[in-house]
C-alpha positions as CSV (number, residue, x, y, z in Angstrom):
1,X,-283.0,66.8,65.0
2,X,-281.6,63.9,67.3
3,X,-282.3,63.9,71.2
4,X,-281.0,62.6,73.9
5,X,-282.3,59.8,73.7
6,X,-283.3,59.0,70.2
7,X,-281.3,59.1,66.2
8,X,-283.2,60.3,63.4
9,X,-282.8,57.8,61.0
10,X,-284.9,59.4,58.3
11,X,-288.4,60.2,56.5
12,X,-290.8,56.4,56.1
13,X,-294.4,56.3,54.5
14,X,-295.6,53.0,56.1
15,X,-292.6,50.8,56.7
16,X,-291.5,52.2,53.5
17,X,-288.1,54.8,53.5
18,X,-289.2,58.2,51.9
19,X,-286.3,59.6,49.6
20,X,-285.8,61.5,46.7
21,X,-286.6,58.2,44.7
22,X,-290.3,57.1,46.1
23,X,-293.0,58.0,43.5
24,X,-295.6,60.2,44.7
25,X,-299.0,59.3,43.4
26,X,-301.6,60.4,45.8
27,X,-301.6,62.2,49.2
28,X,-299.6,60.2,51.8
29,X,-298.8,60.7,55.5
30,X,-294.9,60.9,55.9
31,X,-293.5,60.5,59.7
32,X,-290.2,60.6,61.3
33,X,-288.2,57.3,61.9
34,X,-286.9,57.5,65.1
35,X,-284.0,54.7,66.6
36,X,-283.6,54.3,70.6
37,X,-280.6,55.1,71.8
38,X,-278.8,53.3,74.9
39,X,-278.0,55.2,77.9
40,X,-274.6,55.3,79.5
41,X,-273.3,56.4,82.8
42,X,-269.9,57.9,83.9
43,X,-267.9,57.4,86.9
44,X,-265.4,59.2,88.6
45,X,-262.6,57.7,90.2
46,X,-259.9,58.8,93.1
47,X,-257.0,57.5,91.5
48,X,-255.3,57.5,95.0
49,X,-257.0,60.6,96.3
50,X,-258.8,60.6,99.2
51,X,-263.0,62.1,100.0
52,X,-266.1,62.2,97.7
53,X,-265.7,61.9,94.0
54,X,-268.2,63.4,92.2
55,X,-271.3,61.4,90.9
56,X,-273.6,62.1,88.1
57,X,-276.7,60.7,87.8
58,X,-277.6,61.3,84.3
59,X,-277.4,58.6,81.5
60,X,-276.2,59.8,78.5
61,X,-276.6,58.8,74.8
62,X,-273.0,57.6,73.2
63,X,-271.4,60.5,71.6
64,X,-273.3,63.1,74.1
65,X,-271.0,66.0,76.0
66,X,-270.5,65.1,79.4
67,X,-270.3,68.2,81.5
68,X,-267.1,67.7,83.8
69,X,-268.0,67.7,87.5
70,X,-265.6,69.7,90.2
71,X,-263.4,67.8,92.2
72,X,-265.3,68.9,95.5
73,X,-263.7,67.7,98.5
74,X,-261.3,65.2,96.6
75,X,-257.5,65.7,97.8
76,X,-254.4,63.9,97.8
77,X,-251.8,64.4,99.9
78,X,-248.8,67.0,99.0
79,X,-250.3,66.9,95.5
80,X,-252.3,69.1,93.0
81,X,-255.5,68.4,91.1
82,X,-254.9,68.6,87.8
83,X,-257.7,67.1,86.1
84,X,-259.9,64.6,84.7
85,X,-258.8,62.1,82.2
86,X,-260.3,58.7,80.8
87,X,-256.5,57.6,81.1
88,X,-255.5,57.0,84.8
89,X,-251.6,57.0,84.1
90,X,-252.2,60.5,82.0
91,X,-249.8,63.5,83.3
92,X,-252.8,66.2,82.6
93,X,-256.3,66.3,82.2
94,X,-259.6,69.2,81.7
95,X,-260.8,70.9,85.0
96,X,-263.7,71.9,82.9
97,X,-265.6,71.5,79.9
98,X,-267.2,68.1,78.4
99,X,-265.6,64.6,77.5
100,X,-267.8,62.5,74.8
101,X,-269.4,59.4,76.0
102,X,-268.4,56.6,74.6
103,X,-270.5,53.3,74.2
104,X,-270.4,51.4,77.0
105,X,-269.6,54.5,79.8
106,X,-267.1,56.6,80.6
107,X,-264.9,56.7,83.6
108,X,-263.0,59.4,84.5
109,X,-259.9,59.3,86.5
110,X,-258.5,62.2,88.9
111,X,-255.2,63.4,87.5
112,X,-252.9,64.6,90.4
113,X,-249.4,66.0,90.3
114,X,-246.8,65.9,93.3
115,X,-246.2,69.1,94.7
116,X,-243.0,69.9,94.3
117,X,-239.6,69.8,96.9
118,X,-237.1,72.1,98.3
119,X,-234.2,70.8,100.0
120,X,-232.1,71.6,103.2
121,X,-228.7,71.6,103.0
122,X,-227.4,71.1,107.2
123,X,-224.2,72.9,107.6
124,X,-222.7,71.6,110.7
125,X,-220.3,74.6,110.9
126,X,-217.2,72.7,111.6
127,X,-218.6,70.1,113.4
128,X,-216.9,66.5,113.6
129,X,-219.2,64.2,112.7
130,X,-221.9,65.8,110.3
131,X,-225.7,65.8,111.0
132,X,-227.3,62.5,109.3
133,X,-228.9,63.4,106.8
134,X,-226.8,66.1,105.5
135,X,-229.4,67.2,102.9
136,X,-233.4,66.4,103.4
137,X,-236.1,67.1,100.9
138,X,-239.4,68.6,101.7
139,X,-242.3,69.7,99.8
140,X,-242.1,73.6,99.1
141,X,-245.0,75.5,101.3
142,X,-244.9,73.0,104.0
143,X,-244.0,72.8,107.2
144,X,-240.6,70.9,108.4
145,X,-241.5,67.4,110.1
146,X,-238.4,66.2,111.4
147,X,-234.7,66.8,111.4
148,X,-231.5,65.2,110.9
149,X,-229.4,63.2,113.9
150,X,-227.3,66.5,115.6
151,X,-224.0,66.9,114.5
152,X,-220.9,66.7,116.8
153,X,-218.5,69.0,117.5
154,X,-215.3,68.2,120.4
155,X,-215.6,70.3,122.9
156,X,-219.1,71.8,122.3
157,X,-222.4,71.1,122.7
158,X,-225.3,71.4,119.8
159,X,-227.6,74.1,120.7
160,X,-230.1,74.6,116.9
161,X,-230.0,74.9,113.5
162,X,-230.2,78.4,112.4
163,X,-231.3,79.6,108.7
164,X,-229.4,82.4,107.0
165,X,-231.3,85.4,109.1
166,X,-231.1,84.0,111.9
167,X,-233.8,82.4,112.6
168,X,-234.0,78.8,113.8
169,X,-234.9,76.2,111.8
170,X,-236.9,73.3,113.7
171,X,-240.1,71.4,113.3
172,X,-242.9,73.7,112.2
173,X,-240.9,76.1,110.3
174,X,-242.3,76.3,106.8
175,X,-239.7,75.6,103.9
176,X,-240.5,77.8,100.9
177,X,-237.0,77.2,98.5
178,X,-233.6,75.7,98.8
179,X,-231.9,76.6,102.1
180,X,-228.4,75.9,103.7
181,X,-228.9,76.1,107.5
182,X,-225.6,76.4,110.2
183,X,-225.5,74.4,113.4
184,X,-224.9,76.7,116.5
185,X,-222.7,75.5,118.8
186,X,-222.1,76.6,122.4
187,X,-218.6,75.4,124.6
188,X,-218.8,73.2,126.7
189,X,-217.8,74.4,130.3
190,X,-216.0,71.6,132.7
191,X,-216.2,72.7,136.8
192,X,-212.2,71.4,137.9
């Protein structure tokens, strides 16, 4: 049976193979022919994340499962962990389970996915010159970051945006879908 560190190569009787074909004429002494294997590493990369990867200091024989480590503290920013791969352009990759290593080493690359967006759609509820931007995208589960230039509206002054129950929508509100917010507007009052 092979180790982890060494190939069976077969049965010998001196330097002599032992097969079905060697003539047995006396008693002999018949031992195991073992080959060395080379050891290998693996490496983990970031791949644009951002903390600790992983490390592994075991060497491994070519062909040998390699357990997959966690991610630990790796993160990226407004994007999901989705894997490991040995291609760093690949769109998936195992969480778990065991890669084969391959002569020479194996690197494995983190495998992230953007979170994905919601937009906000800024009514300016009959205002004159629209907010700017009209629509902004931000990712879903997050908390707004900035808004738009205010709208204008003759006669009136901009007071908030307002989502559909009422609430208002400024920075730290957390987007969680697509939303169409109103601008409220109060009159303007001139003293004569």
């Amino acid at each position: 049976k092979n180790t982890d560190d060494k190939l069976f190569k077969g049965w010998i009787v001196g330097n002599d193979s032992f097969n079905e074909k060697y003539q047995v004429t006396s008693n002999i002494e018949v031992k195991a022919d073992w080959e060395n294997i080379a050891k290998y590493s693996v490496t983990y990369e970031k791949n644009g994340g951002s903390g600790d990867v992983p490390t592994d200091a075991t060497e491994y024989a070519e062909g040998a499962d390699v357990k997959l480590a966690d991610k630990g503290k790796l993160t990226k920013s407004n994007h999901s962990f989705e894997g490991w791969n040995t291609d760093k352009t690949a769109t998936s990759g195992k969480k778990s389970g065991t890669y084969s290593m391959k002569k020479g080493g194996l690197t494995l690359f983190a495998i992230w996915k953007e979170n994905s967006k919601v937009e906000v759609t800024f009514d300016g509820n009959g205002a004159d010159k629209a907010a700017d931007p009209k629509t902004m995208s931000f990712y879903k589960d997050t908390e707004v970051n900035e808004l738009p230039k205010e709208p204008e509206k003759d006669g009136n002054k901009f007071v908030k945006w307002n989502d559909k129950d009422g609430y208002e929508f400024k920075k730290g509100y957390t987007v969680t879908s697509d939303i169409t917010v109103k601008a409220e507007w109060e009159e303007k009052k001139y003293t004569v």
